[in-house]
C-alpha positions as CSV (number, residue, x, y, z in Angstrom):
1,X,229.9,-16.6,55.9
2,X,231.5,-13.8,58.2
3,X,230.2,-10.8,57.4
4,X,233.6,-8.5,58.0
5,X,231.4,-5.2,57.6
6,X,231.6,-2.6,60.7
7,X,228.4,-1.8,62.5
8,X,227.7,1.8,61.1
9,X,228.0,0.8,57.8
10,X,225.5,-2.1,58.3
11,X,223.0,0.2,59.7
12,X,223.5,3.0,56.6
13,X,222.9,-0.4,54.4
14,X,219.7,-1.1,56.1
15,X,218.9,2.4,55.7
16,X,219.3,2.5,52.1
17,X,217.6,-0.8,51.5
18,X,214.6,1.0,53.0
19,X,214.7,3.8,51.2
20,X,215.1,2.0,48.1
21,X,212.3,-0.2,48.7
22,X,210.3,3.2,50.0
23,X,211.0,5.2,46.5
24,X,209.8,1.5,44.2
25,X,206.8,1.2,46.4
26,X,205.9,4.3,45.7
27,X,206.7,4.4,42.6
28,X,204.7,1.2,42.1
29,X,201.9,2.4,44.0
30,X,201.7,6.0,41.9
31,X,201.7,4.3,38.5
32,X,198.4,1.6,39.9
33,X,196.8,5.0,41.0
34,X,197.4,6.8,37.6
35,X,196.6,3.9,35.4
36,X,193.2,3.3,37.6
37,X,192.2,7.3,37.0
38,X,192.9,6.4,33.3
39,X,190.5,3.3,33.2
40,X,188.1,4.8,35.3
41,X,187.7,8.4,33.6
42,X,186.0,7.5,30.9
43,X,183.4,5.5,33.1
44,X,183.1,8.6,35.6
45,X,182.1,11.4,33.5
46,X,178.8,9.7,32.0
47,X,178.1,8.6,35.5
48,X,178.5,12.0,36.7
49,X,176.3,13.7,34.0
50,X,173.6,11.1,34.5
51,X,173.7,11.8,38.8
52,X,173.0,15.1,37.9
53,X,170.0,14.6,35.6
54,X,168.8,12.7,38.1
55,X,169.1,15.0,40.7
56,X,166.7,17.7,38.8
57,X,164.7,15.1,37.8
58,X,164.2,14.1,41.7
59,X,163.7,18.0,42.4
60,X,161.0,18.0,40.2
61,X,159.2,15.2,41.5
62,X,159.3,15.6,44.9
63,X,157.8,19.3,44.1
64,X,155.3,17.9,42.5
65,X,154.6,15.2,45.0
66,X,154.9,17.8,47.8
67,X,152.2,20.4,45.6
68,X,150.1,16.8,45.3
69,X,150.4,16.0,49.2
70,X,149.6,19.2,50.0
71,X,146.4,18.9,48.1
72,X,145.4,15.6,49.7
73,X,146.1,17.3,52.7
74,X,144.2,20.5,52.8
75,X,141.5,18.1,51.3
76,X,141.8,16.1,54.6
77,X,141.6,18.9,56.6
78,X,138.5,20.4,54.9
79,X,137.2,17.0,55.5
80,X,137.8,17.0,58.6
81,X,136.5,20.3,59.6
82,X,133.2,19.6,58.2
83,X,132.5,16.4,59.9
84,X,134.0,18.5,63.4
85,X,131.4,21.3,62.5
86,X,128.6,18.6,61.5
87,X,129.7,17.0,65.0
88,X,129.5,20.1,67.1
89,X,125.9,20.7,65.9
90,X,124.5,17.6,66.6
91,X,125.7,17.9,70.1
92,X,124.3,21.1,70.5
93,X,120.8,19.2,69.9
94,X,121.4,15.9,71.8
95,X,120.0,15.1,75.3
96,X,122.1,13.4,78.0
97,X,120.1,10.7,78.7
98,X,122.7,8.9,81.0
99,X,121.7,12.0,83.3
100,X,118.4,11.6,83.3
101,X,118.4,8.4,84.2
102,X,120.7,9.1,86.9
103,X,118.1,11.5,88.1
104,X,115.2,8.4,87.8
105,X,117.8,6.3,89.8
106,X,118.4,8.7,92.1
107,X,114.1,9.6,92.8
108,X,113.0,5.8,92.8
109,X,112.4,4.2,96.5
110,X,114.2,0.9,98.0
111,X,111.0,-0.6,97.4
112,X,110.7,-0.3,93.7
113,X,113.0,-2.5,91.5
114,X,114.0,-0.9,87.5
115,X,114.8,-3.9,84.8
116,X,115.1,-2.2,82.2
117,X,115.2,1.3,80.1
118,X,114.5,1.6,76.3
119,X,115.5,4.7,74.6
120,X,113.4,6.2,71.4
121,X,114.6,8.8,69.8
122,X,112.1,10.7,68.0
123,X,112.0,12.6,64.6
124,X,112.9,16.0,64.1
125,X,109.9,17.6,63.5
126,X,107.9,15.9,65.9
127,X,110.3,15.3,68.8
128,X,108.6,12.7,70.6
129,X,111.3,11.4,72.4
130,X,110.1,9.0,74.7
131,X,111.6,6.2,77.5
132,X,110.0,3.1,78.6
133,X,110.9,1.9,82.1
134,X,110.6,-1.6,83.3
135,X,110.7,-2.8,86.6
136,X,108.8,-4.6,89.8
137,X,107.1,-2.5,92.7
138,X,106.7,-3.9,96.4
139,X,103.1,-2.5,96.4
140,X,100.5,-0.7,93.8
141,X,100.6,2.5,97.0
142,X,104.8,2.4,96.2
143,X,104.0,2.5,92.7
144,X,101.8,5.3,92.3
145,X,104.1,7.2,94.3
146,X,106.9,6.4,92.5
147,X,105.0,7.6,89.4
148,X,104.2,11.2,91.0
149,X,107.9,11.2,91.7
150,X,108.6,10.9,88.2
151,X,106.4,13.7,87.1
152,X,109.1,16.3,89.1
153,X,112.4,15.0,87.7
154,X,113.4,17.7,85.0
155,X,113.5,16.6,81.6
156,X,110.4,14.3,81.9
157,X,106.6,16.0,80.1
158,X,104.5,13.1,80.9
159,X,104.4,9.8,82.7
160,X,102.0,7.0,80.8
161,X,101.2,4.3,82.9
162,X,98.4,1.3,81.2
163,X,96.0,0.3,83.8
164,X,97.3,-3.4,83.7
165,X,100.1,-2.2,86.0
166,X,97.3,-1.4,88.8
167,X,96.0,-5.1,88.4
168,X,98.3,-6.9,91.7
169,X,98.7,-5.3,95.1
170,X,101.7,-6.4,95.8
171,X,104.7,-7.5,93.6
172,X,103.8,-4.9,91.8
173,X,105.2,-5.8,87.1
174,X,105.1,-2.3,85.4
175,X,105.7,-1.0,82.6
176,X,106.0,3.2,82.1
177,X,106.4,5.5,78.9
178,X,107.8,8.9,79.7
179,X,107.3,11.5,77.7
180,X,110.4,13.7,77.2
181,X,110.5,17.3,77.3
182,X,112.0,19.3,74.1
183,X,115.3,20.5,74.4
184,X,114.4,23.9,73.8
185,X,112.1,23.5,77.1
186,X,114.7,22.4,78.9
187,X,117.1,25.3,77.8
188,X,114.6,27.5,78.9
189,X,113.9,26.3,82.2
190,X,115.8,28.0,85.2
């Protein structure tokens, strides 16, 4: 079929047919929005009522919770600060004893040989701290003087020595106690 139609009018036809098919879609598409706000209505206004029950009801607890962690939290802290305070007290009343071994380490001679040290702490109203040195000698002469050596490194009261150690001349097994000074002694020496 020929269509006989001049060009201008075919364009004004294609411009109506959109318009038309503009003004139905809309049409269509305003009565699916309306008739979705109808269903929907009654749904939304419980639903809205209830989120805002919640809402205070979440206020609430997350004041209490936050009264509750703040609680816990100052209770952590006190905690903390008595165990810092018990801390700082007992370290006001604790000997170094990795120094004063250093300072027996640094005294001793090539010629004497240290095995072993054993710490013993001693009780608080006694404080009889004491150490016990181990260790081989090159000669009984070497050992004696490394026991007056002892007896000027700061810190030590007393060097105890059993008269087995004097048994060899040479190779010299020994076993020492030394007495530890008091802390207070040792605060008060220049």
């Amino acid at each position: 079929m020929i269509n006989l139609l001049p060009e201008e009018e075919k364009i004004l036809i294609k411009k109506e047919y959109g318009r038309r098919l503009a003004v139905v879609s809309g049409i269509f598409l305003f009565i699916l929005v309306c008739s979705a706000v109808i269903l929907l209505l009654p749904s939304y206004l419980p639903l809205s009522s209830q989120k805002q029950s919640f809402e205070s009801r979440l206020n609430a607890v997350k004041q209490g919770l936050s009264r509750e962690k703040a609680d816990e939290v100052e209770l952590s802290i006190r905690g903390l600060n008595d165990k810092l305070e018990f801390f700082g007290k007992q370290g006001e009343n604790t000997r170094q004893i990795s120094v004063l071994i250093k300072q027996i380490l640094s005294v001793k001679s090539p010629s004497v040989k240290l095995s072993a040290f054993t710490y013993q702490e001693g009780t608080q109203e006694k404080k009889n701290e004491q150490m016990l040195i181990y260790g081989i000698a090159a000669t009984r002469s070497v050992f004696l003087a490394f026991i007056e050596v002892l007896k000027t490194v700061n810190g030590i009261s007393e060097v105890q020595s059993s008269p087995a150690n004097l048994m060899k001349d040479k190779n010299v097994e020994f076993n020492l106690t030394l007495k530890l000074s008091s802390l207070s002694d040792l605060a008060n020496k220049p």
